[in-house]
N, C-alpha and C positions, 0 to 999 in steps of 0.2 A: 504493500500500500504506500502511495505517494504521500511524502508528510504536509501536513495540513498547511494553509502560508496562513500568516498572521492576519488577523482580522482586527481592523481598529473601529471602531463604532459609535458610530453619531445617530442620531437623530432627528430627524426637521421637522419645523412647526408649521409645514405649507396645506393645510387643511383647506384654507379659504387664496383668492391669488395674489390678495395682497396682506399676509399674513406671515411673514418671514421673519424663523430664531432658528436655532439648533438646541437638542439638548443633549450636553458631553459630560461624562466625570461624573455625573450627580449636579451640575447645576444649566440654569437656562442662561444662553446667549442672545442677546436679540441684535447687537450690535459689533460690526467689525472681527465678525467670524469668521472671515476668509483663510486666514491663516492655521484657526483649526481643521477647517473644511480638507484644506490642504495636507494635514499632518495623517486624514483619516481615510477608509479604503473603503467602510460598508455601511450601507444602512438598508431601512427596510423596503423603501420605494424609490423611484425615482423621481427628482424635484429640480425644479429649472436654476437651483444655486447649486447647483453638481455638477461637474465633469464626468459625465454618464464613462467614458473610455475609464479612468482607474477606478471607478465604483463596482462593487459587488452588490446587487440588491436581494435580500434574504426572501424576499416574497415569491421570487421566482425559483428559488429552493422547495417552495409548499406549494406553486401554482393556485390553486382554491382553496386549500386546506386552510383553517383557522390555525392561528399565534398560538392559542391557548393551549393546543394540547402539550405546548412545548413550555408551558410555565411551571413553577414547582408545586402552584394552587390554582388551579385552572379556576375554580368558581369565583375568588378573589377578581382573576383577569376578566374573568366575562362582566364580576358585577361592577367594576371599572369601566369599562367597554361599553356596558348599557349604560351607563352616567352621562358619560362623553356625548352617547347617540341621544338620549333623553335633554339633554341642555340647548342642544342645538337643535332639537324638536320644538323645544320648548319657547328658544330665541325664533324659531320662526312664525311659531303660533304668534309670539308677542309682535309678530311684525318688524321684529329689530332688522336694520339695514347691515349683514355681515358684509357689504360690498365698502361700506364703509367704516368698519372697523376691523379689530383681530378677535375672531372666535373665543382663542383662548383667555382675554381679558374679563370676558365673563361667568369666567371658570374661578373656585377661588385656592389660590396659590399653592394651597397643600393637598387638593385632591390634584390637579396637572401635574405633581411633584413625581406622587403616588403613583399616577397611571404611570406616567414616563421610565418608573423606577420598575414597577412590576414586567411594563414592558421590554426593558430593556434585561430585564433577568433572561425572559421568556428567549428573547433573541440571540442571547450569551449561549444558553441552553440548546437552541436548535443549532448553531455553529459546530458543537461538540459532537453535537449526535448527528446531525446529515451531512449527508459529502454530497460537493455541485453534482447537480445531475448531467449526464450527459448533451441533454439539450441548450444548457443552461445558456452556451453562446448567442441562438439563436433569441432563445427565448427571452435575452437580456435585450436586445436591438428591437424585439419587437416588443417588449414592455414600453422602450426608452420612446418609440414612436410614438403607438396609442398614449402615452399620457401627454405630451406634447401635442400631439392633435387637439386632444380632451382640454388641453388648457384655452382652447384659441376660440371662437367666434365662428359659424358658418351663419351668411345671410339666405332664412328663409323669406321671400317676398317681404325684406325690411326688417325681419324679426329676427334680431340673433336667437341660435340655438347649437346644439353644440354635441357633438359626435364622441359618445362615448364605446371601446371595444372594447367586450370583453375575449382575452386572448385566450382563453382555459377549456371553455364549455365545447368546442367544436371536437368532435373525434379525432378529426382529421390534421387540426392546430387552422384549419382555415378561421377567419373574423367572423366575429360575430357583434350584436349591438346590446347593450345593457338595459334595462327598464330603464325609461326613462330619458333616455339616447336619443334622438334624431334620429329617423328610420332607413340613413342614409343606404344600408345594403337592400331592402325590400321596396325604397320608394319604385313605384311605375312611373315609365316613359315620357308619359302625362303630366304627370308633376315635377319632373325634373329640368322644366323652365321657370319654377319658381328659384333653384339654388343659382345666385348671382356670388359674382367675387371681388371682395374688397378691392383688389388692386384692378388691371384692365382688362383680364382674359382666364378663362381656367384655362391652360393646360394642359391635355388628359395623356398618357402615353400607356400605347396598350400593347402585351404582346404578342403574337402573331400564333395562334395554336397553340398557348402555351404549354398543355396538356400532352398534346402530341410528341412539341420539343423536346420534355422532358423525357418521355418514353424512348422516344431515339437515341437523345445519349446516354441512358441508361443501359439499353443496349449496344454503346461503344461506337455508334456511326454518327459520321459525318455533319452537321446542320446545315443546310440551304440558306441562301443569301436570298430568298424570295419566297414567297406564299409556299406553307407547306401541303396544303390544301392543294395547289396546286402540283407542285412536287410527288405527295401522292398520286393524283391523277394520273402524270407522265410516267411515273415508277410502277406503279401498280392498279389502274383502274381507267386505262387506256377506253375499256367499253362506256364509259360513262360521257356524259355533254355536260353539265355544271360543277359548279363548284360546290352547290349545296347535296347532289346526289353524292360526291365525293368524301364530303363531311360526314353525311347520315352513314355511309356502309360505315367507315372508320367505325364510327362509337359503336353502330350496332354490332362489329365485329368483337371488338374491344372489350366490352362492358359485358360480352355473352362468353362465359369459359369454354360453353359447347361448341361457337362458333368457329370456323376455319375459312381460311381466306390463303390460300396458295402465294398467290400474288404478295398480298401485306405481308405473310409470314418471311419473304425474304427480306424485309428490312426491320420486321417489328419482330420481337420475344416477348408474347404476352405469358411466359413462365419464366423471365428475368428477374420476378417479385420472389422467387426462391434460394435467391442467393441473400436476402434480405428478411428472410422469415425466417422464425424459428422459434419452438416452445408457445404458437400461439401468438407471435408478436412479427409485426413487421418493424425493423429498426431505421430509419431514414437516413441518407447521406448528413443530416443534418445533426444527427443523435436522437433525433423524436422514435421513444420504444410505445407504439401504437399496436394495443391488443385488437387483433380481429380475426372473424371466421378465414380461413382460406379462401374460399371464393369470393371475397371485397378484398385480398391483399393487395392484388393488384392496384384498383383503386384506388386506395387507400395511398399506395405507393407513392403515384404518380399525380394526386391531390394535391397532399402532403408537401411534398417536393415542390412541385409548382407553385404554393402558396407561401411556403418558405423564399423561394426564389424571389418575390417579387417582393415580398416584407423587409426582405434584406436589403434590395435593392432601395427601396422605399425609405429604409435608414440612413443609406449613404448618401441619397439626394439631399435629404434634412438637413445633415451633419453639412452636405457642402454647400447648402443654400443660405446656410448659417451666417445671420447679420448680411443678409441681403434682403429687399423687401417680397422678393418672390418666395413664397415657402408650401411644405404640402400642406393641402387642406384634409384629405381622405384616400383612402384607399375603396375599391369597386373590385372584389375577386381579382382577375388580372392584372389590376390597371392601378394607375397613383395618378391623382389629377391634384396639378398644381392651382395655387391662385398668383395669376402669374403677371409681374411687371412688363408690361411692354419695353420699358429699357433697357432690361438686363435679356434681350432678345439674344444676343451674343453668345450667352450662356448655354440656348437651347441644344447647341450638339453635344455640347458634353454633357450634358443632362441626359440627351439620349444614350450617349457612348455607357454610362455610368448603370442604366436601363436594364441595357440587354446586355451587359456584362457580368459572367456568373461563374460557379467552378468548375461547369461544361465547357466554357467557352462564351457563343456570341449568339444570344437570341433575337433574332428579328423583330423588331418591334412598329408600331404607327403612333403618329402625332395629329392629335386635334386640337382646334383650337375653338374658342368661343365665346359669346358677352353672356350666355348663363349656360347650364350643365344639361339642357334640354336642347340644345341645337351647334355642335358640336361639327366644326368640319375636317377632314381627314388636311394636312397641310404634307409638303415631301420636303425633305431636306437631305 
């Protein structure tokens, strides 16, 4: 066993967005904590006064799992827990404006003391006892996103509201939306000229079969510089005249274990999900150990993967859009739609470059652009 690296542990007090202290040592900071910030490597979540890259966030050690079973008096921790949620229930019943103050100023100083301390035991305690999980890389980039997202504004028809994921609940690790969330993954077509964007344009960069890509290089061939839809076609489904007949055999071939397709099978291995299975579990290029029947491994597989693919990708654009006014808004299954500055127009290739670049290689991707997320035109570059 690899020996554990040292964990140093803070705390932050970003409950509400303009609500920012740390709590270190046993006491609270609220002012010119940078320096400790700096000295430290872990905390439980992640918060916009962190340098997400040397952070460890313990919460993706437990994905959904509650703190408490990791405390040494779990009912203590919970009836803390209810306190904290009870007060802030309580300040909204009273109408109090938390937009204009800090939450925990209407906490009084020895119960915040209490929870922080009880908590911070709990989080000493899970250190000792779990080792990062194998996905833990992944699943750090896609926490760091979704809450970054969740901090920001999307305009419905004038109304701010605001996109929260949850990254846990999907089998698959695909997004999902929280109660309560902006229904940004289920809205219809329909209403998706109500989402306009702060700055001049979304955005949207999608990529090209993503599903299919994946399954290619998994199988160790090549990627096409052009439609794989069509690429299929010419390779394998010569009898066919559209692009949409070409798509339908693919999944129907794919998605059916009994299915056989002579042709597809020289370029696809739909039992390449077996070099990846085992004991019940399909294990992801990514480190995601995803239990499922044998006949969804596949799926599963090649879901998985894809949806990692593009979360990650969807990280690095953030990270390099960083203090520029162009930034992501949301992610759509395949796709990451920016709200995008017309000025920093310059940027767009590499944005794309950044896209469809993965640890296969080079996935083809499309660029649209738009004044709201309902009328979207396809642009070439």
């Amino acid at each position: 066993m690899q020996p554990q690296p040292e964990y140093l542990l803070v705390q932050t007090l970003d409950i509400e967005d303009n609500c920012f202290g740390i709590f270190y040592n046993q006491k609270f900071i609220f002012e010119n904590f940078e320096s400790t910030l700096n000295q430290c490597n872990t905390a439980w979540r992640h918060s916009k006064i962190l340098k997400d890259e040397k952070y460890t966030y313990l919460s993706v050690f437990l994905k959904s799992e509650d703190l408490a079973k990791h405390s040494d008096n779990p009912e203590i921790f919970e009836s803390y827990q209810e306190m904290i949620k009870s007060q802030k229930k309580a300040a909204l019943t009273a109408k109090i404006d938390l937009s204009d103050m800090c939450f925990y100023d209407i906490l009084p100083d020895h119960a915040m003391r209490k929870w922080f301390t009880v908590r911070n035991k709990a989080m000493v305690n899970l250190i000792k006892n779990v080792e990062k999980p194998s996905d833990y890389d992944i699943l750090h980039k896609i926490h760091v996103l979704a809450t970054e997202i969740s901090k920001q504004d999307i305009n419905i028809n004038g109304t701010p509201e605001r996109v929260c994921y949850d990254i846990y609940s999907s089998a698959t690790g695909r997004l999902a939306t929280t109660r309560g969330s902006y229904p940004i993954l289920s809205i219809n077509k329909q209403n998706r000229a109500e989402i306009t964007p702060k700055n001049d344009m979304f955005l949207e960069l999608d990529l090209n079969g993503a599903e299919i890509r994946t399954l290619l290089s998994l199988c160790g061939k090549e990627q096409p510089d052009y439609d794989i839809h069509e690429f299929n076609k010419n390779i394998a489904a010569q009898d066919l005249k559209t692009r949409q007949e070409v798509k339908a055999r693919f999944f129907a071939w794919l998605y059916n274990p009994e299915a056989k397709d002579y042709n597809l099978e020289k370029l696809y291995n739909k039992n390449i999900y077996k070099k990846h299975y085992k004991n019940g579990h399909i294990e992801t290029p990514f480190g995601r150990m995803l239990k499922v029947d044998e006949r969804k491994a596949l799926n599963y597989l090649t879901q998985s993967t894809t949806s990692d693919i593009v979360l990650e990708n969807a990280y690095k654009i953030m990270k390099f859009l960083k203090d520029k006014k162009s930034f992501v808004a949301f992610t759509m299954h395949d796709s990451v739609v920016l709200d995008f500055a017309r000025e920093e127009h310059e940027l767009v290739k590499e944005i794309k470059d950044l896209f469809e670049t993965n640890m296969f290689g080079k996935f083809l991707s499309t660029v649209s652009i738009g004044k709201d997320y309902g009328n979207l035109k396809e642009v070439q570059f």
